[in-house]
FIFIGU-538391 format. One record per residue: residue in one letter; z, x, y of N, C-alpha, C in turn. Coordinates in steps of 0.02 Angstrom, whole numbers, padded with zeros to 5 digits, always signed. Layout:
AZXYZXYZXY;...
% end
This chain:
X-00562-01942-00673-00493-01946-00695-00448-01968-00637;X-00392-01988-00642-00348-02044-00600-00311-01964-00560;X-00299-01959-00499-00261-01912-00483-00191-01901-00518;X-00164-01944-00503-00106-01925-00536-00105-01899-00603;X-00123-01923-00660-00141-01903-00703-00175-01818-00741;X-00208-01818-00655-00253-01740-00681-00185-01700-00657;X-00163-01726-00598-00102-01666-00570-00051-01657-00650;X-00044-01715-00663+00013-01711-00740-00021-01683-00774;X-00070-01664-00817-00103-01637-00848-00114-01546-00808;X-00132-01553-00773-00156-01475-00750-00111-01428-00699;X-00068-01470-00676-00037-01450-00614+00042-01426-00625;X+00047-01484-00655+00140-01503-00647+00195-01451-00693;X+00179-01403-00724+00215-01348-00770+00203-01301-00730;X+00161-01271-00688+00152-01193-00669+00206-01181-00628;X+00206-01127-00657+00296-01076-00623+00326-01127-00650;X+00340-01166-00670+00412-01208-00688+00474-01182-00700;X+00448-01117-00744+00516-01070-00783+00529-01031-00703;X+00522-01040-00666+00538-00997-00584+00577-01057-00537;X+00564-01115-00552+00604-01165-00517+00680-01144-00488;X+00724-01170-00529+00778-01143-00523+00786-01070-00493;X+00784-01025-00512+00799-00951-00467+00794-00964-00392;X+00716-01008-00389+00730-01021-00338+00725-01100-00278;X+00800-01120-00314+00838-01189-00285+00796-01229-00277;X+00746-01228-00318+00717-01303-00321+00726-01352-00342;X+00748-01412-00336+00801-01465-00349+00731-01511-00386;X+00689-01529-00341+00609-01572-00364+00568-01554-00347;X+00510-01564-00410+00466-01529-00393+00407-01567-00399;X+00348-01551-00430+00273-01599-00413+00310-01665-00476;X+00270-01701-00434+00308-01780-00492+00313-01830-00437;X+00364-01825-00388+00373-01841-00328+00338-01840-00269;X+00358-01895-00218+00326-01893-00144+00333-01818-00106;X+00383-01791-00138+00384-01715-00111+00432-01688-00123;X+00420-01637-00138+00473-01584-00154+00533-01546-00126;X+00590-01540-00169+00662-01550-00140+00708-01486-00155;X+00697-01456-00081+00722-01400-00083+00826-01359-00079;X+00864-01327-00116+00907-01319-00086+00936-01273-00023;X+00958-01287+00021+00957-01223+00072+00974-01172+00057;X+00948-01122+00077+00993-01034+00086+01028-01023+00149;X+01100-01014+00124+01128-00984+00188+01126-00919+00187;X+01127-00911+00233+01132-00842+00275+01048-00805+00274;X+01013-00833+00246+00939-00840+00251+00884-00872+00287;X+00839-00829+00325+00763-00851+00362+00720-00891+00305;X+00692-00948+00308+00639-00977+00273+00581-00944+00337;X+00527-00910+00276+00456-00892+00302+00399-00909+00274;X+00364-00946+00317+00311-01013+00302+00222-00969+00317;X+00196-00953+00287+00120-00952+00294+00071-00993+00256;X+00019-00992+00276-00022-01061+00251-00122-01004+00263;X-00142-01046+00217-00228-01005+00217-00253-01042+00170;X-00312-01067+00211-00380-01123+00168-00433-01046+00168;X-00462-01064+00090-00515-01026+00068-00571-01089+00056;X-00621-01076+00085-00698-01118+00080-00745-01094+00058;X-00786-01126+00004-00832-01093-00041-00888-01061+00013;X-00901-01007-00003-00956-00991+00040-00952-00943+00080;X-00895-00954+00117-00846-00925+00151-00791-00877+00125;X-00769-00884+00098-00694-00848+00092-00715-00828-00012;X-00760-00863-00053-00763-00835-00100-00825-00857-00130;X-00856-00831-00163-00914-00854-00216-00926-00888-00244;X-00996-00942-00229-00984-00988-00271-01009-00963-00366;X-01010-00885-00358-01025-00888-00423-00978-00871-00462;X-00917-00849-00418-00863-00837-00442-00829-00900-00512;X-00787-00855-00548-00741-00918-00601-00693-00959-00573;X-00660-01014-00585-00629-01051-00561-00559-01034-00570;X-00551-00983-00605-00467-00950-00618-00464-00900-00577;X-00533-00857-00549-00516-00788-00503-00518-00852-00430;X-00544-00887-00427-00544-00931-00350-00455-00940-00353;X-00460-00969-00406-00354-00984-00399-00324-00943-00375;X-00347-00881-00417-00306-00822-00416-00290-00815-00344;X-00366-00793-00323-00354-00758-00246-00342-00779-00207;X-00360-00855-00183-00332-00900-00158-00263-00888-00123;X-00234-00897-00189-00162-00878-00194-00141-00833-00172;X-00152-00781-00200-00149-00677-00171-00164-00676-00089;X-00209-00714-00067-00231-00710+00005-00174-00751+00025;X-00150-00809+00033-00090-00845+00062-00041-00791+00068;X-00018-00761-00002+00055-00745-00008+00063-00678+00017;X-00003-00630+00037+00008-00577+00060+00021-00569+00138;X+00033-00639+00142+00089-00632+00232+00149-00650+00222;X+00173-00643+00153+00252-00649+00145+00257-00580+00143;X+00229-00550+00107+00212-00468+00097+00231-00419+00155;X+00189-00449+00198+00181-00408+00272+00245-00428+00316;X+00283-00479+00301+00372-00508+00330+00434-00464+00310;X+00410-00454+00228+00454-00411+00205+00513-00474+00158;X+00463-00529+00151+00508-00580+00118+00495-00573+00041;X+00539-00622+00011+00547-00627-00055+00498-00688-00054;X+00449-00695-00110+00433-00765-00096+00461-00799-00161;X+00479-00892-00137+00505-00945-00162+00469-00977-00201;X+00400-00991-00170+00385-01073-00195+00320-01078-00147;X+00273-01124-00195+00195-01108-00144+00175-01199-00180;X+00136-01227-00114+00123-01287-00120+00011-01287-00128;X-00009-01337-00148-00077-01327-00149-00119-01402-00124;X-00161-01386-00085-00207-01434-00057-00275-01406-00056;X-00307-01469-00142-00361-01431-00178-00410-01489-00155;X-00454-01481-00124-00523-01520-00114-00596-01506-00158;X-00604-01558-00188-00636-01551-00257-00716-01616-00254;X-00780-01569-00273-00830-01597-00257-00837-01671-00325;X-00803-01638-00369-00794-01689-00433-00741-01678-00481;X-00709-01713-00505-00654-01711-00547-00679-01669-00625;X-00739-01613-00621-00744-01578-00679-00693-01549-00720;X-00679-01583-00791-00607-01562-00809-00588-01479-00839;X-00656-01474-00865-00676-01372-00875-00674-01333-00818;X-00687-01357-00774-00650-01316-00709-00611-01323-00678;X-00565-01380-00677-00494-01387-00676-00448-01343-00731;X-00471-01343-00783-00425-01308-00814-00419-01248-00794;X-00498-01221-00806-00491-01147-00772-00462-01114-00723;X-00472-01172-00665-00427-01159-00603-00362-01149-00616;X-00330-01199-00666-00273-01209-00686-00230-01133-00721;X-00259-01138-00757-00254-01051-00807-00252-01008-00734;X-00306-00999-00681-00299-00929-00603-00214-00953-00604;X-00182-01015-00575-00143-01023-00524-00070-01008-00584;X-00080-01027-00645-00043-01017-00673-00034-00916-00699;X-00061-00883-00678-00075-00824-00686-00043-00801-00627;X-00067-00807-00557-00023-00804-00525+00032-00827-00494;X+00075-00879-00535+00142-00906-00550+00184-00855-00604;X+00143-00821-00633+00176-00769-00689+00185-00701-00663;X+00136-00690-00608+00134-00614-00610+00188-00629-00531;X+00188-00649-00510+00254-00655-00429+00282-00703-00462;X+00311-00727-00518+00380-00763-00519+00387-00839-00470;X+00336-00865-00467+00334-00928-00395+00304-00975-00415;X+00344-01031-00412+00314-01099-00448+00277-01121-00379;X+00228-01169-00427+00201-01215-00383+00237-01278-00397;X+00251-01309-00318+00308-01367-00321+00283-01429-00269;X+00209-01427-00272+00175-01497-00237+00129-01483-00204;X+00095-01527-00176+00012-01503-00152+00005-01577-00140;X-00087-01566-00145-00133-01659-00120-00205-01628-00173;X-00238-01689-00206-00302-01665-00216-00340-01723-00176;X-00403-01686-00156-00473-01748-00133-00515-01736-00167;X-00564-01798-00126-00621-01766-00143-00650-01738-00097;X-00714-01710-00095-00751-01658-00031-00791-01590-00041;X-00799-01562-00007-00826-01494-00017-00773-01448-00046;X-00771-01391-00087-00717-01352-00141-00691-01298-00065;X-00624-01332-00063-00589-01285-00020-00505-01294-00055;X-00496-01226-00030-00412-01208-00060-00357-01181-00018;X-00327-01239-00012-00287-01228+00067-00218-01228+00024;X-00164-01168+00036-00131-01142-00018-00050-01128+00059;X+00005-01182+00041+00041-01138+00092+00105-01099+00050;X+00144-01061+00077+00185-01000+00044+00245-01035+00088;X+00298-00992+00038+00382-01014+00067+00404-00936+00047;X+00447-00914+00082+00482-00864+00059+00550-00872+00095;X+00582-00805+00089+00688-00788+00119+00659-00731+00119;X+00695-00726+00182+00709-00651+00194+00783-00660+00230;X+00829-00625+00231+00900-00598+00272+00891-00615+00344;X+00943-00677+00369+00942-00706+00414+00935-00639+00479;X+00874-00658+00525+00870-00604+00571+00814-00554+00554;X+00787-00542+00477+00776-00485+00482+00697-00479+00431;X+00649-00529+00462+00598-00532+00466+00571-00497+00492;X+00504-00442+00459+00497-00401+00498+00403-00425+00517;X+00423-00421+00603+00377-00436+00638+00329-00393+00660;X+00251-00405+00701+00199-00363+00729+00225-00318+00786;X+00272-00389+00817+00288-00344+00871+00341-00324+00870;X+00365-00283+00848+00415-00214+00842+00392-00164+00869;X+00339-00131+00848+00310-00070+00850+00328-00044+00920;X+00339+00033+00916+00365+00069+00972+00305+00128+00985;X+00349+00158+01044+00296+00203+01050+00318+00274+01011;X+00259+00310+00980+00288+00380+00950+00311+00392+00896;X+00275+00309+00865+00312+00312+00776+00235+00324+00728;X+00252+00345+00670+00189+00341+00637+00162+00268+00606;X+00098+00280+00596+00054+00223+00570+00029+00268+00514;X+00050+00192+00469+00035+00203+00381-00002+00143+00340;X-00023+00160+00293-00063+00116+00238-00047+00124+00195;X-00047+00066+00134-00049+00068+00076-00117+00070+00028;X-00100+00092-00023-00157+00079-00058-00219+00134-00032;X-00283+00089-00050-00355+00117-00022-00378+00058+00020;X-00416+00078+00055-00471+00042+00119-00549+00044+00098;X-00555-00020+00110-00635-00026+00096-00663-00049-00006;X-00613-00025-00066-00618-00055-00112-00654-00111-00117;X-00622-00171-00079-00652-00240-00083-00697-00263-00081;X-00713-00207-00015-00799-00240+00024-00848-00194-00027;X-00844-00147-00072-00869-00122-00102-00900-00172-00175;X-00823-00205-00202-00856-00265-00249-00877-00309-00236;X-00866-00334-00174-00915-00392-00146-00992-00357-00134;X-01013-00301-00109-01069-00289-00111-01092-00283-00171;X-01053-00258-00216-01111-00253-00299-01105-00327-00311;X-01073-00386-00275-01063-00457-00337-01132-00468-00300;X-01133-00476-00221-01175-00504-00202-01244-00469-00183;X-01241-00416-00237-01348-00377-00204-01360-00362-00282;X-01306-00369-00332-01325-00369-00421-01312-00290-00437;X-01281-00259-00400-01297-00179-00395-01251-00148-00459;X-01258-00112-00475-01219-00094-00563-01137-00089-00531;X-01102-00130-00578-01020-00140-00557-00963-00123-00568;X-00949-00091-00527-00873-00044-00554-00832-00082-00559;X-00789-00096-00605-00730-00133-00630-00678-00124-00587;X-00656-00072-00548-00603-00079-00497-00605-00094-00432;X-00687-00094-00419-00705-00125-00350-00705-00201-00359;X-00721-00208-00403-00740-00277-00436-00676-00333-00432;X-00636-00276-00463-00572-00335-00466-00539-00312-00418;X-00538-00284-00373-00510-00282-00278-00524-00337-00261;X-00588-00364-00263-00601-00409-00240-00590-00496-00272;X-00592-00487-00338-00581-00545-00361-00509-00558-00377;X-00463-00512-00400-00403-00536-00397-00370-00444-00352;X-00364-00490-00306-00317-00440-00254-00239-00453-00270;X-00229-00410-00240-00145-00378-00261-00107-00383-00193;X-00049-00446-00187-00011-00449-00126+00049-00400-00139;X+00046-00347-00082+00105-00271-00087+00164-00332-00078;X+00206-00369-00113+00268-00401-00102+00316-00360-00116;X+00320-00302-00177+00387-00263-00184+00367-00194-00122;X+00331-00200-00104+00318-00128-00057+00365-00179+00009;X+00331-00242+00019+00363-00262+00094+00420-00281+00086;X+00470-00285+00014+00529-00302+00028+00551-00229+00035;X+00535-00165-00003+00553-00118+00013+00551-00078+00070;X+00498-00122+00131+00490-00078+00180+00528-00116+00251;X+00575-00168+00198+00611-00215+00250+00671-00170+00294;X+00668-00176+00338+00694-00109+00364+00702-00039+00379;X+00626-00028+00379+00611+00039+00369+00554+00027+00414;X+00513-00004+00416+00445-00023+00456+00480-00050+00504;X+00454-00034+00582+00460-00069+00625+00409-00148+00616;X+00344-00131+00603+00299-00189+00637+00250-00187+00542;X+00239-00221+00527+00188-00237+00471+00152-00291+00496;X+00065-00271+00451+00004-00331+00463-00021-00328+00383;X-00052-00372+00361-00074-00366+00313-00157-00345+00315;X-00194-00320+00278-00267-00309+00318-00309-00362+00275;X-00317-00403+00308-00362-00463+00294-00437-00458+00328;X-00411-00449+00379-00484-00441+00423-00513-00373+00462;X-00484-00333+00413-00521-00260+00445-00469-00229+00450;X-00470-00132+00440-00393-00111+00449-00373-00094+00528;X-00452-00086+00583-00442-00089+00639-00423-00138+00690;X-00459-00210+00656-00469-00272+00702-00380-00286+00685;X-00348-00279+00633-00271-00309+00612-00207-00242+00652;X-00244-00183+00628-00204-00148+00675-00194-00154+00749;X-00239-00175+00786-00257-00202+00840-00211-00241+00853;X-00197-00294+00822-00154-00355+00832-00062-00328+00834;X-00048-00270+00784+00006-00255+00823+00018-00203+00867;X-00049-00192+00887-00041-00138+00966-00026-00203+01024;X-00064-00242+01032-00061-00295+01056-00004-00331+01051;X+00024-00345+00998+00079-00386+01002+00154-00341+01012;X+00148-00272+01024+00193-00229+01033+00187-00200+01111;X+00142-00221+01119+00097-00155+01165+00108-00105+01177;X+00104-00078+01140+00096-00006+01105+00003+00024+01119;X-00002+00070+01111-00081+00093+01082-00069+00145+01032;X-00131+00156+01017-00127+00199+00928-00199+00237+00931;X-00168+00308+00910-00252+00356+00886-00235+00343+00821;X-00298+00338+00787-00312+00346+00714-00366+00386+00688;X-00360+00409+00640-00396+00476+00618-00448+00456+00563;X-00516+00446+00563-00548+00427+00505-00523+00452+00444;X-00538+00532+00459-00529+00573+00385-00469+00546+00330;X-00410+00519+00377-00364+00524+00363-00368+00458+00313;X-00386+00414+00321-00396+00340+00298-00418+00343+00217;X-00380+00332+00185-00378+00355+00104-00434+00270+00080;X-00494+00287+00068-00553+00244+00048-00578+00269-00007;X-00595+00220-00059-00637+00263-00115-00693+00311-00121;X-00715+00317-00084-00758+00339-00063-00756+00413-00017;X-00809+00464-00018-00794+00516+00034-00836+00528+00101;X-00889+00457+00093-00933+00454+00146-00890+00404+00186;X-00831+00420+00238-00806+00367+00259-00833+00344+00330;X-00853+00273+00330-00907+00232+00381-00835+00167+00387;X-00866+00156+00478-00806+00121+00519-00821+00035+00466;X-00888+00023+00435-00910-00007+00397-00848-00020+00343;X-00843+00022+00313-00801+00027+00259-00722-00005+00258;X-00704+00028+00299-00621+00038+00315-00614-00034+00384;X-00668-00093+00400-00651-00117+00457-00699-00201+00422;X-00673-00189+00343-00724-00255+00324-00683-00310+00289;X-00611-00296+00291-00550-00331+00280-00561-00342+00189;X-00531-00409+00178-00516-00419+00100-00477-00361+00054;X-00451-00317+00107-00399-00291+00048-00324-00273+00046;X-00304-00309+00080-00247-00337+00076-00169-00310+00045;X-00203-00236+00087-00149-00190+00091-00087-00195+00144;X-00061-00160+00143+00010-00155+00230-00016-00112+00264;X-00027-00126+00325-00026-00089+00386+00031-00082+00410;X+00068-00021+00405+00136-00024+00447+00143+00024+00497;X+00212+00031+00538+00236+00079+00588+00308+00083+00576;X+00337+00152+00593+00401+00171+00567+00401+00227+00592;X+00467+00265+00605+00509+00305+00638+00487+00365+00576;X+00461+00423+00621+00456+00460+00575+00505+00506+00538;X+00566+00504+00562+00653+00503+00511+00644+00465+00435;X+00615+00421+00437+00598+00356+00370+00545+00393+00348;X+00497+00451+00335+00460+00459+00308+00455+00452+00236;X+00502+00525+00229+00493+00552+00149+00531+00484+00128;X+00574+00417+00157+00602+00377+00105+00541+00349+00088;X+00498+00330+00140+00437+00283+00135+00387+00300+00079;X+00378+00366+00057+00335+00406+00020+00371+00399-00034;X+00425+00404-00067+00465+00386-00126+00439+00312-00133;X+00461+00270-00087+00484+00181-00099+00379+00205-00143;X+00348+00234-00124+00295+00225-00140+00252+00256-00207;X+00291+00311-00187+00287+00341-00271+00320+00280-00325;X+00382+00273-00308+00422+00241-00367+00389+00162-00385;X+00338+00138-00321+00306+00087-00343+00216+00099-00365;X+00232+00153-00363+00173+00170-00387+00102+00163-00358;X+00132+00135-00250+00079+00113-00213+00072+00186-00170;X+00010+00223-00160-00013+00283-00140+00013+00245-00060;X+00047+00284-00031+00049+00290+00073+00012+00340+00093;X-00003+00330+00156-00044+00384+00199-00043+00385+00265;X-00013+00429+00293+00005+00416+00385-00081+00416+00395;X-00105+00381+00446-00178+00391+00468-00156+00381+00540;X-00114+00371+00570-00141+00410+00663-00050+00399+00689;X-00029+00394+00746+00035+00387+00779+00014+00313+00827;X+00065+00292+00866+00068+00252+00906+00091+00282+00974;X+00057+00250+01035+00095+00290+01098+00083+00239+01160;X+00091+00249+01221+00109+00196+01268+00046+00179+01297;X-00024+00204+01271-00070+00183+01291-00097+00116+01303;X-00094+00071+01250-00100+00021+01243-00167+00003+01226;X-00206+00057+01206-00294+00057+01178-00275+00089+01102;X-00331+00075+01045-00333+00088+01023-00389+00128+00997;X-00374+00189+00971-00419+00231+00978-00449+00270+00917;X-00491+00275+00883-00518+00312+00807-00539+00383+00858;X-00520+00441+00797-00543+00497+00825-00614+00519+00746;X-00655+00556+00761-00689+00584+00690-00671+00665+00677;X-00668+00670+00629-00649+00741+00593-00657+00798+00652;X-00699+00795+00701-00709+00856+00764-00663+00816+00814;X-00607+00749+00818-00576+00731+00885-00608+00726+00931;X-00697+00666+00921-00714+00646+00958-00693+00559+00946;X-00701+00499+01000-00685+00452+01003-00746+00429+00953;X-00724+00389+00929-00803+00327+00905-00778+00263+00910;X-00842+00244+00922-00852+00181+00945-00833+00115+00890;X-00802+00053+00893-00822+00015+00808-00806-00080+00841;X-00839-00072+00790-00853-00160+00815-00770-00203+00789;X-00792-00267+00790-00715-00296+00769-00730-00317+00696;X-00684-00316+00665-00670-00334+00573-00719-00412+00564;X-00692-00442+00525-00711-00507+00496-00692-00552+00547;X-00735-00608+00581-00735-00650+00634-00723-00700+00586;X-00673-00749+00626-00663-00821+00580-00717-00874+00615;X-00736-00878+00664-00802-00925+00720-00844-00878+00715;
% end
């Protein structure tokens, strides 16, 4: 099929009814898409290629590849504390199969419905099946919330559960009998976007946990320099056998945050009322190491999360 053509056919409506809200003047049709400015507003840009093999299954459906795809890009608008706008797509395609174009089509349009965010331009090739997906969001001029904030003497919190994900990826990939909520952790993940606009000013430092909840926490000890004890027990995982395995195997794409412990009980509401479980699991302090303790407050040892080389 002629590119242009498949984009008009499969591409060019998703999110459409979201355009406007947010100031999109043009959208796919054109050499590129035509944005109106926000004043008194930060534009916040992230970008993430998923590669078969790599980043998802090739036995996976072609609407959960959309899906997550997607969910993985936009959950670093999440972790900013932005609103997101508008998401562009660069789809590399081994053959113009039109049953799995659609399908794909139906993921991306699913998640254009459930976050309110059109898709407003992209590229297709041909090549090996990779999904390089970039995000736009606003947040309040100034008040992007960054890694490195974090202070010393504030608590460290999570959303959600730890380890879910890597749990449905192990039953997709050893055939093992499949729990439906591990299952779909993994195939369509959930970007916390109303938790990070709600924790926009309340969190000093947010990460999203992509690649482990230690290897990402890491990154804002580091980018704060700060250091942090963290408490296994404490680490809310499905599970009650909790292994550094579990909680350090990324894909679930919760908030890692830090915040003044004055902001607690608001933080524990913003979380009730969204219905996302929080859990302090250790403090931050001027060490600048980071440190796991086990249920007796001995140190243990743990390797690093998901390596991209």
């Amino acid at each position: 099929m002629d590119e242009h053509l498949l984009i008009q056919k499969y591409f060019s409506n998703i999110g459409s009814a979201f355009l406007a809200e947010h100031n999109v003047e043009v959208s796919i049709g054109d050499d590129a898409a035509v944005i109106s400015s926000h004043k008194n507003h930060d534009l916040v840009n992230s970008l993430d290629t998923s590669i078969e093999g790599v980043h998802f299954l090739k036995t996976m459906s072609a609407s959960d590849i959309a899906y997550r795809s997607c969910v993985v890009a936009l959950s670093d608008l999440a972790a900013s504390g932005a609103h997101p706008a508008w998401y562009s797509l660069a789809l590399t395609l081994p053959d113009a199969n039109e049953a799995w174009i659609s399908d794909f089509s139906k993921g991306l349009s699913k998640f254009s419905d459930d976050y309110r965010i059109p898709l407003i331009g992209g590229d297709t090739t041909k090549g090996t099946l990779s999904i390089t997906v970039q995000v736009m969001g606003t947040v309040e001029a100034g008040k992007s919330v960054l890694r490195s904030n974090a202070k010393e003497d504030q608590l460290i919190l999570v959303s959600g559960e730890i380890g879910r994900a890597y749990l449905g990826l192990k039953e997709l990939t050893n055939n093992t009998i499949l729990n439906k909520e591990n299952i779909d952790s993994y195939l369509c993940p959930k970007a916390r976007i109303d938790l990070g606009i709600e924790l926009n000013g309340l969190a000093s430092a947010i990460i999203d946990i992509s690649d482990g909840l230690l290897q990402d926490l890491n990154l804002i000890c580091i980018s704060s320099e700060v250091g942090a004890d963290v408490y296994l027990e404490r680490i809310p995982t499905p599970v009650s056998d909790k292994t550094i395995e579990i909680i350090n195997s990324g894909d679930d794409y919760e908030l890692c945050f830090t915040a003044d412990k004055s902001y607690l009980d608001k933080i524990l509401m913003i979380g009730k009322e969204l219905n996302i479980p929080i859990t302090q699991i250790g403090t931050t302090n001027s060490s600048r190491e980071l440190v796991l303790y086990n249920e007796s407050n001995e140190k243990l040892d743990f390797n690093s999360g998901y390596q991209h080389f």
